[in-house]
N, C-alpha and C positions, 0 to 999 in steps of 0.2 A: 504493500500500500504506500502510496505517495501521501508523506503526509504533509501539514501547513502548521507549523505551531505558532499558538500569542502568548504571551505572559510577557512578566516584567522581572517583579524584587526575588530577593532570591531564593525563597522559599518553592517560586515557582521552576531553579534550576532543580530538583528532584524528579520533577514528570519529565523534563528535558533529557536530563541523562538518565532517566529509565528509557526514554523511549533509542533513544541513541546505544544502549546496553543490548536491547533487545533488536539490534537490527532494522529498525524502519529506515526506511529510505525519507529523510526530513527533508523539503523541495524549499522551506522558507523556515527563515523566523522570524516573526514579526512581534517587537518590541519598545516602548516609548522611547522619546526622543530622550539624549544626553540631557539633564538640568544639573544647573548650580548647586554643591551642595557642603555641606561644612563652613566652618566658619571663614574658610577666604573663599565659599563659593564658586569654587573650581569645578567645573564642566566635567559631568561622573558620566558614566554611562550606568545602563541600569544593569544587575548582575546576568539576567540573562543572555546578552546582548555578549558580554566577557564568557558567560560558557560558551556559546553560539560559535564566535570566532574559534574557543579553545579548541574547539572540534570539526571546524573548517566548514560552517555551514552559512547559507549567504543570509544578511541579517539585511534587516528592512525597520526602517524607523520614521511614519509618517506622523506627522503631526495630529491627521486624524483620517479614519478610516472612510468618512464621508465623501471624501474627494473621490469622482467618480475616474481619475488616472490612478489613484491608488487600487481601485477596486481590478481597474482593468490588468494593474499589474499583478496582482496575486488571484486573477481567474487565469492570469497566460501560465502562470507554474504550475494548471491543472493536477491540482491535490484530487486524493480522493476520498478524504476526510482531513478534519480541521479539530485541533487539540488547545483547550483554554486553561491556561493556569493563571487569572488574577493578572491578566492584561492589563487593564485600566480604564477601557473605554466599551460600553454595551456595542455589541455588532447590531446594526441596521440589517435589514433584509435583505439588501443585495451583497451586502459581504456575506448574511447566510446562506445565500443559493449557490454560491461559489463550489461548495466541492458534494461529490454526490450522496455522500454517506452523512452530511451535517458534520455537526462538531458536538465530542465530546468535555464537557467541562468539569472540572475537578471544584469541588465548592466543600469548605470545609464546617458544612454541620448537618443535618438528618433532617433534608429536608422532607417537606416543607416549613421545617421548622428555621427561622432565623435566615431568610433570605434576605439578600442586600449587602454592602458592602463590610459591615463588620460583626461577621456571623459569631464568631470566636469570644468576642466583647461580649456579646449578648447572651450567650451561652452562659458565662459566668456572670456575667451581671445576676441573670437570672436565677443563682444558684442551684443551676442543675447538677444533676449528679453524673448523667450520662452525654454524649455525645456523639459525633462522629466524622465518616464524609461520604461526599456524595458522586459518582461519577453521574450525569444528566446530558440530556441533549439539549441544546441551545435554541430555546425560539426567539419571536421578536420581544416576547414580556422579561421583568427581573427574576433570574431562577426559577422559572415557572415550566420549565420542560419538562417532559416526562424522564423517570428514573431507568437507570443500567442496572445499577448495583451501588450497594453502600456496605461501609463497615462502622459496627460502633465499638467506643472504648470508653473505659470510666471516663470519670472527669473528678480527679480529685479537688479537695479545698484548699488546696495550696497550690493550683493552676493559675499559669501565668499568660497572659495573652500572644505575646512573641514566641515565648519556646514551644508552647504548647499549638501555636498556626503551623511551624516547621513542622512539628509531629504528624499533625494532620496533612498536610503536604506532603508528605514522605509518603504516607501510608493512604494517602490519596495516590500517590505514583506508581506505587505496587500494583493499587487496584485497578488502575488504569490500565497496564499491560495484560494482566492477564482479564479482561472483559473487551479492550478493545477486535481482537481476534475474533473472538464469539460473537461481538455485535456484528460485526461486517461479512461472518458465515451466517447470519441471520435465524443464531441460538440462543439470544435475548429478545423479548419482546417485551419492548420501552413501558414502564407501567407510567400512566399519567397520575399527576400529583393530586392528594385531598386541597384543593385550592381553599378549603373553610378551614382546613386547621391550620396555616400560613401566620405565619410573625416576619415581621419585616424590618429590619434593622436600617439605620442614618448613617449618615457618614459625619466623623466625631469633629467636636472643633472645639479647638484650644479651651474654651470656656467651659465644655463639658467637664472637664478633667477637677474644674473649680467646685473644694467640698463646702457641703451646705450641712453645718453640723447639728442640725435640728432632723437631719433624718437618722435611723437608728446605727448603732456603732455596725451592723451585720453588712449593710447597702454599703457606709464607707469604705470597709475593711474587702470587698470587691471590689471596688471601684479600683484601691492601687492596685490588683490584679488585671482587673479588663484593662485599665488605660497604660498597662507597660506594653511596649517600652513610648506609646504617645498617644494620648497627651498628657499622660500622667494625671497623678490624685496629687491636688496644690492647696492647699491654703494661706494665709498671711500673717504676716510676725511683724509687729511694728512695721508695717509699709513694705517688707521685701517676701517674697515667695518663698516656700518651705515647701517641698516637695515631699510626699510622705509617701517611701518608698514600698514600706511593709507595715504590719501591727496586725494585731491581735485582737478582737473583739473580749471584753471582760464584764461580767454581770456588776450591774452595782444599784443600790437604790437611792444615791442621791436625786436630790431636786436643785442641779447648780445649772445655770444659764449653757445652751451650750458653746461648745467650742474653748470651754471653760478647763483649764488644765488643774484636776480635783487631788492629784498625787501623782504617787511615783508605784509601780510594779514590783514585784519581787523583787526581777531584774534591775532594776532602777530606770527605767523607760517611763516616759511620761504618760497621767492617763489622762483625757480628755474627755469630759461631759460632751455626748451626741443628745438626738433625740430619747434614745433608748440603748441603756447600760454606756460604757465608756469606751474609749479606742487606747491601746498602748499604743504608742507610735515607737515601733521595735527599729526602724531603722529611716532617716529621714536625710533630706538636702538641701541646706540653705541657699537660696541665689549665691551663683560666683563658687560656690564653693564645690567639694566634693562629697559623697556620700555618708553617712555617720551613724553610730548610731542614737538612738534616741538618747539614752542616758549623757552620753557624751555631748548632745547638743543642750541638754537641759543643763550640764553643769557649766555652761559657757554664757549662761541666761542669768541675768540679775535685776529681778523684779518680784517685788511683793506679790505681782497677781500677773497669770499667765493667760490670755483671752485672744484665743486665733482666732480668725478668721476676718478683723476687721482688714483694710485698708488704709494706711496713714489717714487718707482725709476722716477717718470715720473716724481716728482717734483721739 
């Protein structure tokens, strides 16, 4: 089979070198354009793009897939099936009539559960206990294709959103080789999605990441999980940002405002009044600075009374 791969970051170099492992004949690879990145904003290419070449395959980086010269150039590599690892950009219909067999996409949660761009967040947001991934056929809707095959694995409580997307990508790549063969001898038949039990997930912005300590310490102490490694769980300390890397959820029955820092942990990590019971904040990062941990940043604090979350002007 001739095939067309899209992806981008690198998680999506997994289905790449499965599918390269396994022998396909890969006719493109199409991956977002070079941007700016780090702090001198130096011109990166995306990681796939760097295994692409590593393996001498010819790489494509259009701006956007809409361009009907673009379209024409990736129907002339006549694929005959199209492979999506977290591209970046929904395929319109005429990049989908492109190869004969559709495209298979790797999407990393059970679906139809958690469709949309950050399935893995919302999983743990959610405090689920299971998870998974999904191989699917691509139509013109978001994740709404009918299913291949999926695998599921726990979803432990100390799941991190970065490590644990890689893992699903990895074990999306697997599943991917060995279902693509079958689908294209025509010994799956694509089940369509329950489109009623569907959850749909946003795509994050900086501000989500910002804790609101009137919800209970369980929702915060997710949060620094779903938003590693971006956009992180933030609060404010006298006017500057405090990233709160990890912590621990801790029963308690005060009634102190929250955001309100009520004591210190066995450990010595600070606790902080939520809505409901307190947060250790086991390990945290001051603007400018490097990561710490809690205890260590509270012994560097000198003030009668510990109260995050405002903003200088609020204080």
């Amino acid at each position: 089979m001739r095939v067309l791969f899209l992806g981008s970051p690198s998680f999506a170099v997994h289905a790449l070198d499965a599918l390269v492992a396994a022998g396909y004949d890969i006719v493109g690879v199409v991956t977002q354009p070079d941007r700016p990145a780090g702090r001198d904003r130096r011109l990166t290419p995306p990681p796939v793009k760097v295994a692409a070449l590593a393996h001498g395959l010819p790489v494509f980086q259009p701006e956007t897939l809409r361009d009907p010269a673009v379209v024409a150039t990736l129907a002339a590599l006549q694929p005959d099936v199209g492979v999506v690892a977290a591209y970046g950009e929904i395929l319109r219909r005429a990049v989908l009539a492109i190869p004969p067999l559709g495209y298979l996409n790797i999407h990393p949660s059970l679906l139809p559960l958690y469709r949309g761009p950050t399935p893995v967040a919302g999983a743990i947001l959610a405090g689920e206990t299971v998870t998974g991934v999904t191989i699917m056929l691509l139509d013109p809707g978001m994740d709404s294709g009918p299913i291949l095959a999926q695998a599921v694995v726990d979803l432990p409580p100390t799941a991190r959103a970065g490590p644990l997307t890689d893992e699903l990508f990895r074990l999306g790549a697997g599943l991917l080789v060995q279902t693509l063969p079958r689908y294209a001898r025509g010994e799956i038949e694509p089940r369509p999605q329950d489109h009623s039990q569907a959850t749909v997930t946003k795509m994050l912005k900086k501000e989500d990441g910002r804790i609101d300590w009137s919800l209970p310490a369980i929702v915060i102490e997710r949060m620094t999980r779903a938003y590693d490694p971006w956009p992180g769980a933030y609060t404010f300390w006298q006017g500057q940002s405090l990233r709160v890397i990890s912590a621990a959820v801790t029963a308690t029955a005060a009634a102190a405002t929250p955001g309100l820092v009520v004591g210190r942990s066995a450990r010595g990590h600070p606790l902080v009044q939520t809505g409901s019971d307190a947060l250790e904040l086991v390990e945290v990062q001051p603007a400018s600075r490097r990561p710490m941990s809690g205890a260590a940043w509270l012994a560097g604090i000198h003030a009668r009374e510990i109260r995050l979350g405002e903003t200088m002007q609020n204080q």
